[in-house]
N, CA, C and O of each residue as an XYZ file, in Angstrom:
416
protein
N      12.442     -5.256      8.842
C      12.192     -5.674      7.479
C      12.271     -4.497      6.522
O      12.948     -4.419      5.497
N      11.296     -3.426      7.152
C      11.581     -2.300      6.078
C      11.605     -1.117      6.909
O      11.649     -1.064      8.138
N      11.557      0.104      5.815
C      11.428      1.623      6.283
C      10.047      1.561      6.803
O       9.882      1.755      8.007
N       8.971      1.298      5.992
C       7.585      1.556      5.409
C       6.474      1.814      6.863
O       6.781      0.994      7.729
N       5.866      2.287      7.098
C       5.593      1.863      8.737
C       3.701      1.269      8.331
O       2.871      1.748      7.557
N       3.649      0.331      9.062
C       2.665     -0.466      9.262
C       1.772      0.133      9.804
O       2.106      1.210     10.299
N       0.552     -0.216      9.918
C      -0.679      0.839     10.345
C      -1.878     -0.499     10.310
O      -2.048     -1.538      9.671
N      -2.552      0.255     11.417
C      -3.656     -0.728     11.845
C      -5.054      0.183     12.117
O      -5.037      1.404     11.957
N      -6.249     -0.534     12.539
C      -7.606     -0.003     11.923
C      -8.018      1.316     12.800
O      -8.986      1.979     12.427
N      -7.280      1.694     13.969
C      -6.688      3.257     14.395
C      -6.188      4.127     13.728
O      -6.669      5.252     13.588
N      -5.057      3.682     13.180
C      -3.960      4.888     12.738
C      -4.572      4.701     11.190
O      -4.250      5.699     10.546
N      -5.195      3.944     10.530
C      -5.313      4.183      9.673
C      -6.219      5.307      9.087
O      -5.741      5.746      8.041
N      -7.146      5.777      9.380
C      -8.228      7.001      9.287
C      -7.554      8.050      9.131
O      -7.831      8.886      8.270
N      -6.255      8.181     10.212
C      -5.930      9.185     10.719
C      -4.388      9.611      9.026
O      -4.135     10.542      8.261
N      -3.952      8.465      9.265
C      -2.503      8.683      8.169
C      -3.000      8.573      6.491
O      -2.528      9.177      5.527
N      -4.032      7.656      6.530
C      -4.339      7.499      5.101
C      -5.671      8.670      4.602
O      -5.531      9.653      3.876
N      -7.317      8.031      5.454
C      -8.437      8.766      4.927
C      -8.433     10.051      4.895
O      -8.947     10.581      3.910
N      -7.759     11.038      6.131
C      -7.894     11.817      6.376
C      -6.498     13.026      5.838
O      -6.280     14.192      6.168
N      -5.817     12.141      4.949
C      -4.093     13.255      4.751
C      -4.631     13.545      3.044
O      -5.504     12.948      2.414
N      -3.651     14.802      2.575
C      -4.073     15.386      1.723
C      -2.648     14.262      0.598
O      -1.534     13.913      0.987
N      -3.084     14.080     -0.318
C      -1.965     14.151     -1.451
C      -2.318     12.291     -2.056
O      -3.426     11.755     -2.084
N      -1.071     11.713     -2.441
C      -0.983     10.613     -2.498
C      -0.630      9.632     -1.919
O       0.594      9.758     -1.922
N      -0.877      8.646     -1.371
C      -0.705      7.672     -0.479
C      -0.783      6.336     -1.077
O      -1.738      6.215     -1.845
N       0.121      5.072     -0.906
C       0.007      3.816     -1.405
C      -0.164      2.937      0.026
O       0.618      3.147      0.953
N      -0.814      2.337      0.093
C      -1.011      1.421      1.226
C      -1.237     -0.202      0.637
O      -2.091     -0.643     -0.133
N       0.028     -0.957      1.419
C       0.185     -2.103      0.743
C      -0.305     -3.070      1.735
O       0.090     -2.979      2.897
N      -0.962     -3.802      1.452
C      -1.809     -4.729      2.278
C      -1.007     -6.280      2.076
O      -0.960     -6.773      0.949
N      -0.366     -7.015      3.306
C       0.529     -7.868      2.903
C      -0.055     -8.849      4.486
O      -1.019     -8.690      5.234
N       1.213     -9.967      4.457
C       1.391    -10.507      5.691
C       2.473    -11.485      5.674
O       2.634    -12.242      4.717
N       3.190    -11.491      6.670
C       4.440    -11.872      7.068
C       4.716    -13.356      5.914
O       5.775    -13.569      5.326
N       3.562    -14.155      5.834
C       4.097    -15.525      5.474
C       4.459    -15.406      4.042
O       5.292    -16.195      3.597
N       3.738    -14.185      2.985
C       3.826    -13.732      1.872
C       5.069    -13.504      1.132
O       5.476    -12.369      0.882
N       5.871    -14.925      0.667
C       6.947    -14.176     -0.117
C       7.019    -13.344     -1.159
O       8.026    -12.654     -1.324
N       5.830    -13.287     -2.111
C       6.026    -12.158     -3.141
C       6.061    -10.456     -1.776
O       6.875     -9.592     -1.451
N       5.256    -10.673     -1.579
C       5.215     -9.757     -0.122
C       6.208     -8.923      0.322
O       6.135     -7.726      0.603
N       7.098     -9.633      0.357
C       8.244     -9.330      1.235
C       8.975     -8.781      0.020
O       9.671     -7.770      0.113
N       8.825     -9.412     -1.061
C       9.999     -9.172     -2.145
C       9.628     -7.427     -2.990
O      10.416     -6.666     -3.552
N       7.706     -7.253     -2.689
C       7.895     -5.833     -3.140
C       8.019     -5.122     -2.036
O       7.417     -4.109     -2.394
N       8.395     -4.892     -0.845
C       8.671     -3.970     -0.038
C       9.617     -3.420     -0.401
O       9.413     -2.207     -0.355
N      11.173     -3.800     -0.966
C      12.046     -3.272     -1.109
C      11.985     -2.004     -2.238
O      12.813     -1.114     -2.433
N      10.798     -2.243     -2.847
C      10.268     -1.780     -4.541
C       9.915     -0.514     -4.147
O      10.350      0.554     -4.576
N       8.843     -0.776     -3.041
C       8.030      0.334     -2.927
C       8.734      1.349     -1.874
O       8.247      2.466     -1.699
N       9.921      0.915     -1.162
C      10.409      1.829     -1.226
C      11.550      2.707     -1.980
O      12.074      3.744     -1.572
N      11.715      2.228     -2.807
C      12.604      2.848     -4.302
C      11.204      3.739     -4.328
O      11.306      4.738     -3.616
N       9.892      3.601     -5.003
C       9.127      4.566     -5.250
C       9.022      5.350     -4.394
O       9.067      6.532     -4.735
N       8.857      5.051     -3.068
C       8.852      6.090     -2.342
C      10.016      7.516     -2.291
O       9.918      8.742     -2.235
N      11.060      6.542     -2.348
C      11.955      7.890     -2.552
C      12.095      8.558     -4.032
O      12.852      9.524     -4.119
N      11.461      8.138     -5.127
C      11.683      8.404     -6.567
C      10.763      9.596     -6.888
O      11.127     10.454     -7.691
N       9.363      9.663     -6.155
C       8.243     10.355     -5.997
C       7.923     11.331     -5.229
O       7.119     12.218     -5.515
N       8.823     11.168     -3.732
C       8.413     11.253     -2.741
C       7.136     10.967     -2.450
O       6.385     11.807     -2.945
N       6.547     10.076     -1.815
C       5.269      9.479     -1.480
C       4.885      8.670     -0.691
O       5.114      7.504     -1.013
N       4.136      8.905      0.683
C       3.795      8.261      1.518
C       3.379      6.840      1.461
O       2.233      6.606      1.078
N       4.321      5.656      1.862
C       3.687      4.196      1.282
C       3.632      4.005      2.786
O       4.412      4.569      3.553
N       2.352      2.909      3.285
C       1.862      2.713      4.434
C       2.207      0.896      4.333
O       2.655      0.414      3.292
N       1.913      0.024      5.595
C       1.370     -1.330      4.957
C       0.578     -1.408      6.266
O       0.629     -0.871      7.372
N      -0.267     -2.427      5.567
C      -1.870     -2.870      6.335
C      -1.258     -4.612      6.761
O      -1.356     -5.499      5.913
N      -0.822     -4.815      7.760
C      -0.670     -6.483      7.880
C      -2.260     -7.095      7.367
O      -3.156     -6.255      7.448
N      -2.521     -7.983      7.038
C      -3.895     -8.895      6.402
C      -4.378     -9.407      7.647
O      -5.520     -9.153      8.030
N      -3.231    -10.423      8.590
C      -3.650    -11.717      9.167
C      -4.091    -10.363     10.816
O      -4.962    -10.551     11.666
N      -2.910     -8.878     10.703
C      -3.232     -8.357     12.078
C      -4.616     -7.548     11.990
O      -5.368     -7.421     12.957
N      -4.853     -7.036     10.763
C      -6.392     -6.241     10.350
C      -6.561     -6.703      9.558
O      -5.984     -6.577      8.477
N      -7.643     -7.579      9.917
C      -8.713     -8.388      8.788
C      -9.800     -7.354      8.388
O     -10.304     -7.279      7.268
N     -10.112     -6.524      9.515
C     -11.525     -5.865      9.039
C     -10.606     -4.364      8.025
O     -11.160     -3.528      7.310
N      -9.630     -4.450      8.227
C      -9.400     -3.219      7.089
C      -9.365     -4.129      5.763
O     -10.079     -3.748      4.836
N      -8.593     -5.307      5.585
C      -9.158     -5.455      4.330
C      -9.969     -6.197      4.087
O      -9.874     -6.636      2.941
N     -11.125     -6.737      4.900
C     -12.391     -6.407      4.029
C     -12.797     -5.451      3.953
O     -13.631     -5.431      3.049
N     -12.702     -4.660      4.361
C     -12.984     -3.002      3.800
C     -12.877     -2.561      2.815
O     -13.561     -1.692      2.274
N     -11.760     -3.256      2.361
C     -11.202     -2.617      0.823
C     -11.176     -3.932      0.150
O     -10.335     -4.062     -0.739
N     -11.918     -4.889      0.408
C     -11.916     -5.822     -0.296
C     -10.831     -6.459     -1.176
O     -10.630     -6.589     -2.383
N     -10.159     -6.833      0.087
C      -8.612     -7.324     -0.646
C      -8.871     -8.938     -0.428
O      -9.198     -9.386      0.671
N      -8.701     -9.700     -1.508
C      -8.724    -10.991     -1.828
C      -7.851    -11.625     -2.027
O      -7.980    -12.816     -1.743
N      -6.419    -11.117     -2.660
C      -5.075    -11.619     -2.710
C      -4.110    -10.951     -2.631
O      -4.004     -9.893     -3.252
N      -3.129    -11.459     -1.792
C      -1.648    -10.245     -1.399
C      -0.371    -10.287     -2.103
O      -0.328    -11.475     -2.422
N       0.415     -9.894     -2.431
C       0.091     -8.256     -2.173
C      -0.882     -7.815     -3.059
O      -1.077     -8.320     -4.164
N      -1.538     -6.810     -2.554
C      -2.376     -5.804     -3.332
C      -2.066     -3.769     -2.484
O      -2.396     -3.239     -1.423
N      -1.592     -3.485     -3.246
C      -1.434     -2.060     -3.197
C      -2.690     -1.660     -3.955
O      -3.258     -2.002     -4.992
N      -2.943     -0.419     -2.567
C      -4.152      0.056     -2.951
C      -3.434      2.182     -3.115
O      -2.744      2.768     -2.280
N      -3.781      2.550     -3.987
C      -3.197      4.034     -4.062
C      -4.842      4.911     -3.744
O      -5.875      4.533     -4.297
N      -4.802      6.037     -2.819
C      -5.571      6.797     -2.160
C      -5.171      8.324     -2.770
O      -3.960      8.530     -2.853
N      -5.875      9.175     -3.109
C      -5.743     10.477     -3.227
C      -6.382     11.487     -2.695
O      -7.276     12.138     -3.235
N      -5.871     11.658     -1.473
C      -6.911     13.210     -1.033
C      -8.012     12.478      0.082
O      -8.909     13.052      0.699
N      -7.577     10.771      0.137
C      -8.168      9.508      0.874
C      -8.980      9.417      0.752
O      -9.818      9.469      1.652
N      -9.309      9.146     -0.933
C     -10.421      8.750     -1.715
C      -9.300      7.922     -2.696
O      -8.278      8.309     -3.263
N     -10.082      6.400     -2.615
C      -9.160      5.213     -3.266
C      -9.384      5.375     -4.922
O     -10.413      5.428     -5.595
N      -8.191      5.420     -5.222
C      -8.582      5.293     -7.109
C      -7.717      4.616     -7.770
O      -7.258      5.020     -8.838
N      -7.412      3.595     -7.268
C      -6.448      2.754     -7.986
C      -6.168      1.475     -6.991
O      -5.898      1.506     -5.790
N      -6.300      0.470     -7.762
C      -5.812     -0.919     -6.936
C      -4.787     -1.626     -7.812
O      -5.219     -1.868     -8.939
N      -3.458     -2.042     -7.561
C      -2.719     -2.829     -8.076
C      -2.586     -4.335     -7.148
O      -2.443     -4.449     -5.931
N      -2.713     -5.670     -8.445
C      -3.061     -6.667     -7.154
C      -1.728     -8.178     -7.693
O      -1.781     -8.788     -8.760
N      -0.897     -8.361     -6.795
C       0.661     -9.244     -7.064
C       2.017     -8.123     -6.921
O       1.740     -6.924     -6.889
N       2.952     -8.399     -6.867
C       4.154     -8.211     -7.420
C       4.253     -7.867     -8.845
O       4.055     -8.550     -9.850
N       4.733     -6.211     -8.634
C       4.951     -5.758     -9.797
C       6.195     -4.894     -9.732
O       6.516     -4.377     -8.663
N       6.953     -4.708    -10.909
C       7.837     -4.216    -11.098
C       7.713     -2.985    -10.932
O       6.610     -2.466    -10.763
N       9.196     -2.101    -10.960
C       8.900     -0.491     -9.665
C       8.264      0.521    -11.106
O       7.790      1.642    -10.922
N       8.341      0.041    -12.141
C       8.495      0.827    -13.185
C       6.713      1.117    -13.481
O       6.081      2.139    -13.747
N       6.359     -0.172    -13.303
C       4.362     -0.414    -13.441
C       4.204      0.569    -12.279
O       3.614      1.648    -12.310
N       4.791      0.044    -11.324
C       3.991      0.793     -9.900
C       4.111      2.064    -10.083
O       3.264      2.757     -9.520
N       5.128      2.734    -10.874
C       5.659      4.241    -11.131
C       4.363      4.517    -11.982
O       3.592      5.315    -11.448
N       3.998      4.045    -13.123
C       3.347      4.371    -14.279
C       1.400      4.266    -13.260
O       0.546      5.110    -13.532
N       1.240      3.627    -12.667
C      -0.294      3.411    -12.159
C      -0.119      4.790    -10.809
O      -1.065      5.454    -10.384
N       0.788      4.873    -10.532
C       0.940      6.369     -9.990
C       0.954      7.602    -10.507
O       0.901      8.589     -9.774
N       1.033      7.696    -11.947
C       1.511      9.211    -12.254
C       0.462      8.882    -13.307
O       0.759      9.767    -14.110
N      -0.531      8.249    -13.862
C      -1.326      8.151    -14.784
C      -2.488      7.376    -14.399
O      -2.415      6.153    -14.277
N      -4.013      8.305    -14.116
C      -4.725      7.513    -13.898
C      -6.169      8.578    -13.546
O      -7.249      8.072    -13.240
């Protein structure tokens, strides 16, 4: 489906809480067509920024997002230094997702 690599309630500590810089971790699940339709997005940002984008399946780790209290998908959550400071929540265009990244 994509580049982006998926991560579960293991690898996640390790790639997201614990890495230095910026990180977007998109919390989705397979049946999700808006879902599917920003993957292609986020990786345009990824290469526009250079910037680590992760995804959290919903239906395979439930307890990561209640963790982060994700209620509707997609929701990109952006991490800095893996301390969360930004939540974007639907399908958004690459240009928003650019702007809630570089201003905030």
């Amino acid at each position: 489906m994509s580049g982006l690599i998926n991560l579960n309630e293991i690898t996640f500590q390790e790639k997201v809480i614990e890495s230095k810089g910026k990180i977007i971790v998109d919390f989705w699940a397979e049946w999700c067509g808006p879902c599917k339709l920003l993957s292609p997005i986020l990786e345009e940002v990824s290469n526009i920024l250079d910037i680590k984008i992760y995804k959290v399946n919903v239906d395979e780790n439930p307890s990561l997002a209640g963790q982060f209290g994700i209620k509707s998908i997609p929701t990109i959550v952006i991490f800095d230094d893996g301390v969360r400071v930004k939540e974007v929540v639907g399908l958004r265009p690459k240009e928003e997702i650019i702007e809630k990244l570089t201003v905030y």
